[in-house]
N, C-alpha and C positions, 0 to 999 in steps of 0.2 A: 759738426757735420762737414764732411768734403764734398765738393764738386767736380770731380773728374775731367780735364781738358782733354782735347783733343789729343795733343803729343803725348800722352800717357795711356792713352785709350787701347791701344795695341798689350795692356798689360792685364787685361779683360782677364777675368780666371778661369784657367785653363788648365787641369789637371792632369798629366802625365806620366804618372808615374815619380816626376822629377822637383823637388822642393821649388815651389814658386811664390814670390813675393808678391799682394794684390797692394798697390799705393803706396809700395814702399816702406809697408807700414807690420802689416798683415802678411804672416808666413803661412800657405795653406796645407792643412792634412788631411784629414783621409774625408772619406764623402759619407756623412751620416745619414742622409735620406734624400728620396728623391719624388716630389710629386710632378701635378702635371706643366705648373707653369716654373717652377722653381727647385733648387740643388742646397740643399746647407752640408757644410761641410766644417770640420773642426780646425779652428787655426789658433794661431801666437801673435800675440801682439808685442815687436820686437823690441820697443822701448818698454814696457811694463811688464814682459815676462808672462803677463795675463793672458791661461785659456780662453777662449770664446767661441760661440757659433757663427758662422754667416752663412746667411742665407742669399740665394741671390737666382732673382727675379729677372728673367726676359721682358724686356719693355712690348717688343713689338708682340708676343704673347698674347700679354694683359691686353694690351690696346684691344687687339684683334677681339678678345671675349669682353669688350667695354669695361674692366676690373680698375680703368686706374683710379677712378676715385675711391674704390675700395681700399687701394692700396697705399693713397694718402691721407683715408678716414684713418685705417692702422697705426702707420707713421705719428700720428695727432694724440689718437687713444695712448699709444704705448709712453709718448711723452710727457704725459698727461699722467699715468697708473706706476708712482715710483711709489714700490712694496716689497717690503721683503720676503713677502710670499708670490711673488708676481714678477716673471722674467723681467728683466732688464733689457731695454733698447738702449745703446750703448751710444750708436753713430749711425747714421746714413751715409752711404758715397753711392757714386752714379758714373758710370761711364755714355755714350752714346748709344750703348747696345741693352746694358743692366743696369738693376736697383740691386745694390747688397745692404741688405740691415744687417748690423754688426750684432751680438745678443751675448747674454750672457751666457756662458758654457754650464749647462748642468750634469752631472755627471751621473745622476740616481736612473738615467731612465724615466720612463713611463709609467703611473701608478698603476696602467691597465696590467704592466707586466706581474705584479703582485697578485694581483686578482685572478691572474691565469694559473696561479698554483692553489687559488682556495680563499673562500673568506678572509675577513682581517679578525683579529682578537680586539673586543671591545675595546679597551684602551687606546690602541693602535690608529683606529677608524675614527674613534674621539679626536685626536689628538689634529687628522689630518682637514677633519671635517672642521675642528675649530681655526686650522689654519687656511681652510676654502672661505669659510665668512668672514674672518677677517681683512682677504683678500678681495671680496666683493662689495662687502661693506662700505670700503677703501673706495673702491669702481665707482660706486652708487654714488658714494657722498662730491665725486667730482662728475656728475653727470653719466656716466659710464654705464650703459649694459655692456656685457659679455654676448650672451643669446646664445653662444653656441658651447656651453660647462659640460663638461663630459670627462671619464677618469684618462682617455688618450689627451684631452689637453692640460693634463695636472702631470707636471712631472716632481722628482724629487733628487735633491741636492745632494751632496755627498755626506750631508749632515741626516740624513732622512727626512727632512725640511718639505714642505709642500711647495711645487710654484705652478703659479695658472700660468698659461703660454695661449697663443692663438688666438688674436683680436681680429683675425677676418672678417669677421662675421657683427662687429662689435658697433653699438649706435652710439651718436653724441647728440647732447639736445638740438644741437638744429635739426637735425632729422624726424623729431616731433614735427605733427600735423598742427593744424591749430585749434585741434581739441584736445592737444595735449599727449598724445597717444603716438605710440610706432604702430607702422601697417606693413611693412614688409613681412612676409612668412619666413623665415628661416630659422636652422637650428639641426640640428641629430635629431630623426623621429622618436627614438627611444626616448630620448628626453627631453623632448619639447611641449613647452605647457599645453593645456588644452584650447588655451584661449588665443595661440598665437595660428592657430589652424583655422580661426574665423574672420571673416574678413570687417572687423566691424571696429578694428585697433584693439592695443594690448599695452598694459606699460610694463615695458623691460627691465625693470627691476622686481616687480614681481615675477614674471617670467623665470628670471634669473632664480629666484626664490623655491620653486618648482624644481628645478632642475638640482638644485643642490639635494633636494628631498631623496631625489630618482638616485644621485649619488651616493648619500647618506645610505639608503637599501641595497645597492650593491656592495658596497662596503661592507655592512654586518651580514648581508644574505649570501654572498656569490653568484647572484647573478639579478636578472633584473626584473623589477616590479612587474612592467608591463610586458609581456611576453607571449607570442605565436606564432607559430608558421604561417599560417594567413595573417598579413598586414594588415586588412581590413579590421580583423578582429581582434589585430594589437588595439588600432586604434580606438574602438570600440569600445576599449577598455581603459584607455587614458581617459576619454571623453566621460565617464562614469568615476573614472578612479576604482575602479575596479582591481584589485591587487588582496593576496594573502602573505600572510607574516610566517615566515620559519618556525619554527617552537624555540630556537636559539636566541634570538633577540628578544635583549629584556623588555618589560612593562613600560622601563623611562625611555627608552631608543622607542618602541613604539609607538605612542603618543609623540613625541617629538616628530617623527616622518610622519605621521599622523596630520600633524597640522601645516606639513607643508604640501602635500598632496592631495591638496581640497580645488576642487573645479572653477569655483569661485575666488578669482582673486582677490576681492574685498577682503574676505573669509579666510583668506591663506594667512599664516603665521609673517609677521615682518624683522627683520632684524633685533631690535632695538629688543623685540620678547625673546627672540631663539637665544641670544645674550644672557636671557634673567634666567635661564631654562637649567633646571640643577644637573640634570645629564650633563649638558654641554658645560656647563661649570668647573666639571669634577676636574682638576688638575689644570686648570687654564693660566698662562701664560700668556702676557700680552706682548707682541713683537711692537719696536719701536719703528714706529713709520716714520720713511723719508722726507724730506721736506720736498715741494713737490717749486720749482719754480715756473710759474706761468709765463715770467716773459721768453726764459729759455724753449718756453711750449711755441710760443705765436714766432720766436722767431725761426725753429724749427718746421714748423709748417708751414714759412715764407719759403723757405730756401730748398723745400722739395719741391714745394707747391710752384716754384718756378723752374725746376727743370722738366720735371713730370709735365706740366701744364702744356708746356709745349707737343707735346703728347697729344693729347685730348684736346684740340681743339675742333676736330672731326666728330667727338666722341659726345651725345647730347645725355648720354644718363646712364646711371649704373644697371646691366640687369634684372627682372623681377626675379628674385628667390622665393622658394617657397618650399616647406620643408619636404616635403613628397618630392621633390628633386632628387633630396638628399639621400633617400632611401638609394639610390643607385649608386652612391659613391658610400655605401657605409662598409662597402667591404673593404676599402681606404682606410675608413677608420676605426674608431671602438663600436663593436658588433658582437655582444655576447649572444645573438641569438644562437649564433654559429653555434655555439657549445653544447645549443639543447636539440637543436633541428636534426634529424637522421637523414633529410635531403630535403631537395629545396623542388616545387612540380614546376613541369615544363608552362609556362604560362606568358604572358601579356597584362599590362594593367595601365589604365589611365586614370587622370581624374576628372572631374567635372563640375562645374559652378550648375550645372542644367539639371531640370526636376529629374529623376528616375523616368516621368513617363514619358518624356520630351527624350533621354535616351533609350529607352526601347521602341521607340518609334523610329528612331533614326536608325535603329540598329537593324530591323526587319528592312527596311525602304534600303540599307546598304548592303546588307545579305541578296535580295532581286538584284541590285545592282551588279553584284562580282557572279549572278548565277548559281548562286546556292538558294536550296530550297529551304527554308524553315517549316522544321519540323514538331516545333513545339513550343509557342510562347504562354510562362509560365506568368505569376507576376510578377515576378524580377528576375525572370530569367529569360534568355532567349536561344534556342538550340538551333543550328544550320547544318547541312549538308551539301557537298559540292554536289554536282549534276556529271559531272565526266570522273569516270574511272582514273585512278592514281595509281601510281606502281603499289599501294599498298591496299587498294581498293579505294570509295569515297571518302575523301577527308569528311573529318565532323568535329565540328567546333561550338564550344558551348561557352555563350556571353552571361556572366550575371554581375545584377546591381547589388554593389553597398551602399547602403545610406549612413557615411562614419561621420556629420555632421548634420546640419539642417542646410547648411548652405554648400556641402560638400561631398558627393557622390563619387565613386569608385565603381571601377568597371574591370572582371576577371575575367580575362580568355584563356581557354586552358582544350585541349585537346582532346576529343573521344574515340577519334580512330580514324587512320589512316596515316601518312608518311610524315612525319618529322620535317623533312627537308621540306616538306609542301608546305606544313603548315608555317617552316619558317617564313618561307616565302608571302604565303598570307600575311603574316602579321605585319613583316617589313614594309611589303610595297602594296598591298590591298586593301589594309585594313586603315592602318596608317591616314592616306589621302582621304578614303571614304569619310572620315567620321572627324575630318578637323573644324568643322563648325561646332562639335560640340567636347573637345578635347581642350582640356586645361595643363593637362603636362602628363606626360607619360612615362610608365616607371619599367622596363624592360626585364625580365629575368633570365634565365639558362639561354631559349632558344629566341627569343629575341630581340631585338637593337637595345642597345644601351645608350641611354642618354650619355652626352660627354659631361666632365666632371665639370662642376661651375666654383668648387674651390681653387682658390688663390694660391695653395699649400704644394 
């Protein structure tokens, strides 16, 4: 890993059009993606000849959304997970402004891109799936969740090789409590276990486990297990495991997803069986795993750990994630809902740790408040009406509870008549303020606020 000084800092990457050298090292090309805190773009490494990706991270960004120890847990993980199904972190360097991880260049794309022309052929989805547990397996036995597996963070080589990318999101054992357990919420709603949505801890490697299942059915199915237009009642249906099988996939693929889509983690199928599992058998190949050196790990995570650090010493802790965030940033990511939904209803949505009756109590006493009349409390619903004329007549707004957990309620606004722009107005700046004593994070759609994105990427 480099360190960037000062007198070189003016050579920050800066894309113009014009061939430019980062470190004297690194020839940069063209710009591969762009999210909200970071730029990767495809470059030459001028003594080896070798493609790569680099990525590169605005410090003052991160800071600003408290991220950098996310982004040093990363750096840690990826030193740590050398696999030959599993990107390669290559280098770190760092100037005064950015973090660039150097990575390995894949060339296959996104396996989401395969999926967007149709199921895979059983052999295919075998082949890819036996190279996601391998790669996890790998994770696991050096401490490693993932948390956030998904077919957008699976790419493929130019060999058609599988590789997992995207440790954002990814725990190390020190982040266990001390009943052994992770308790941060995060992950893709579509594929996040049942049990990382409770607040009661979850271990990440079955988690992990879960999520490959949810993979393994998009694969064979073309799209995904858990599926709705209303979220509440995606969820609903995680929480159950609630899901039907194609007529296509055979008897042994469904027992196999079978066992890893069980609610109960105890009860979920573990590696070391999906291994003995004759489906997963059929044609298996064992890739030869790296040797992994740990001191090269620890001295790795000194020599970020002390540039970045200076960073964070304002900064007392990372963000709460939690995966209901995530639902606002999935149109960022892998989203096969998109493929089945014929639209999406103008609506509002929050969550909430509080009973159902403890919110509709608050919700009638905040309706008096903004001057709307309610017109009809059902028991888990609640109907209002403005009291002044709109340009489209009285707005009328209608709140109802989900209960998608024991410890986690939802709340749907959604519109019954009157102006669009009014009701925008409601939801942003009336709604919003009124009900944040009992608001746990809010998930925004068509017409109103969008959480900002809390990925790293």
């Amino acid at each position: 890993m480099e360190v960037e000084t000062e007198r070189v800092a003016h050579k920050d990457c800066h894309i113009n059009g014009a061939k430019h050298v980062l470190f004297g090292k690194y020839e940069m090309g063209k710009l591969l993606g762009q999210g909200t805190f970071a730029k990767v773009y495809k470059a030459k490494n001028l003594v080896t000849q070798e493609r790569v990706a680099i990525k590169a991270i605005h410090k003052d960004h991160v800071k600003k959304k408290g991220l950098i120890e996310q982004i040093k847990r990363e750096i840690s993980v990826m030193h740590l997970v050398k696999h030959p199904n599993i990107v390669e972190l290559k280098e770190v360097m760092a100037t005064k402004s950015k973090v660039f991880f150097v990575m390995e260049y894949v060339r296959g794309g996104e396996l989401f891109a395969k999926l967007q022309q149709g199921k895979l052929k059983e052999d295919l989805a075998r082949k890819y799936f036996q190279q996601l547990i391998s790669a996890v397996d790998f994770c696991h036995s050096r401490g490693v969740s993932h948390r956030d597996l998904k077919p957008e963070n699976l790419l493929l080589d130019e060999n058609g090789d599988l590789k997992v990318s995207d440790f954002g999101l990814s725990a190390l054992p020190e982040q266990h409590w001390n009943d052994g357990l992770l308790h941060t919420q995060c992950g893709t709603p579509a594929y996040v276990a049942p049990e990382v949505l409770r607040k009661k801890g979850y271990d990440g490697a079955k988690a992990d486990i879960w999520s490959c299942g949810v993979i393994l059915f998009v694969l064979l199915a073309g799209y995904l297990p858990f599926q709705n237009a209303n979220l509440m009642k995606m969820y609903v249906k995680i929480f159950k495991a609630e899901y039907e099988f194609p007529p296509w996939i055979s008897p042994e693929a469904r027992r196999l997803i079978s066992k890893h889509l069980v609610v109960d983690p105890e009860r979920r199928i573990t590696i070391p069986h999906i291994r003995q599992n004759p489906w997963f058998r059929r044609g298996l190949t064992t890739p030869i795993t790296i040797s992994n050196d740990l001191e090269e790990n620890e001295k790795g995570r000194e020599l970020i750990g002390e540039e970045i650090t200076k960073l964070s010493e304002t900064n007392h802790s990372p963000p709460f994630y939690n995966a209901f965030e995530f639902i606002s940033a999935m149109s960022s990511g892998f989203d096969l809902s998109s493929l089945f939904e014929n639209k999406k209803k103008s609506g509002s949505m929050f969550t909430s740790k509080c009973a159902a009756s403890v919110i509709l109590t608050k919700l009638g006493s905040a309706a008096k408040k903004l001057n709307f009349r309610v017109l009809s409390d059902s028991e888990f619903k609640v109907k209002m009406q403005g009291k002044e004329e709109g340009r489209k007549g009285k707005l009328a707004v209608t709140a109802e509870v989900f209960e998608v957990a024991p410890e986690v309620a939802v709340v749907e606004f959604s519109k019954s008549a009157g102006d669009t722009l009014e009701y925008t107005k409601f939801c942003e700046e009336d709604v919003r303020p009124a009900l944040k004593d009992i608001v746990w994070s809010w998930q925004g759609e068509d017409n109103c606020h969008q959480l900002e994105r809390t990925s790293g990427n």
